[in-house]
N, C-alpha and C positions, 0 to 999 in steps of 0.2 A: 174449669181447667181442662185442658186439651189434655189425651193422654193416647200415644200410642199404639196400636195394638203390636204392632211387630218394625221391623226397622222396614224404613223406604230405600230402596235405591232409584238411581237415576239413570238411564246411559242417553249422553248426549254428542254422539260421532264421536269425538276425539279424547271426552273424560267419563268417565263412569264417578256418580257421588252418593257416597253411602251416608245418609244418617244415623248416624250407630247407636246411641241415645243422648239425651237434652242434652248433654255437654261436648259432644264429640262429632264431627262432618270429617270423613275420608276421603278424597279426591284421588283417582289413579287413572293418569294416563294410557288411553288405550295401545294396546302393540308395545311398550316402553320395552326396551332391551335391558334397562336397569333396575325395573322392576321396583321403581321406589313409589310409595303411598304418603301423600300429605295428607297430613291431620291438623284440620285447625278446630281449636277447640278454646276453652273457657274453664279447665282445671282447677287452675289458681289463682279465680277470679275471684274481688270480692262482692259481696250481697249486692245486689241492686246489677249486676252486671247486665242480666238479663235483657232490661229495659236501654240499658248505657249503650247497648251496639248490638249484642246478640243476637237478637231479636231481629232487629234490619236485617243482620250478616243472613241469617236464617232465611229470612223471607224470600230474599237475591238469589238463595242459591235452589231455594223450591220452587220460586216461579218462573226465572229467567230461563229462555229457552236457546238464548245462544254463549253459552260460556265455555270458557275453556278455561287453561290453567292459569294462564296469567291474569285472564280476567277475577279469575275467584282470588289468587293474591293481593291484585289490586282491592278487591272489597274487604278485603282482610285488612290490612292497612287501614283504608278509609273505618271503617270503625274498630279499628286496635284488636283485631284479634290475633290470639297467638297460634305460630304455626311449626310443626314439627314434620319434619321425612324421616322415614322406614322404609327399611329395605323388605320387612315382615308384610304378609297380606294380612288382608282383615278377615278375621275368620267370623263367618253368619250360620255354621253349623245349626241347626237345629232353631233356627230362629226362622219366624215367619216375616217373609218377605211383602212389603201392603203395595208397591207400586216399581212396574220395572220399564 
């Protein structure tokens, strides 16, 4: 089993995406005036969810090299995951960062 060491983030021109841990990817618009962070995640998923979409969602958003917001929604969609906005940043205090 994969595990880890610290969270990844991504900046891709126009989104920065933070994997925060196995259940949680934060998406924030670069420059945003309104400063809101999407969170799709897998919460209130049940067992087996992993394998059911996550896992793809997951992969899309580690290896694809041209996304943006609407593209990560779309994949959201396309395998059922769920998504929330915050006006909140994500705070990485004190955590080790594995890729920027």
């Amino acid at each position: 089993m994969f595990v880890a060491n610290g969270v990844i983030v991504r900046h891709l021109g126009s989104i920065t995406i933070a994997f925060k841990d196995k259940e949680t990817i934060a998406v924030k618009v670069v420059g945003d005036k309104h400063n809101i962070t999407y969170l799709f995640h897998r919460w209130f998923a049940p067992l087996g969810s992993y394998t059911g979409g996550w896992r793809d969602f997951r992969r899309k958003m580690l290896r694809n090299k041209n996304l943006d917001l609407l593209s990560c929604i779309f994949y959201a969609q396309k395998y059922d995951i769920q998504i929330h906005r915050t006006t909140r940043d994500i705070k990485l205090n004190g955590k080790i960062i594995e890729r920027e």
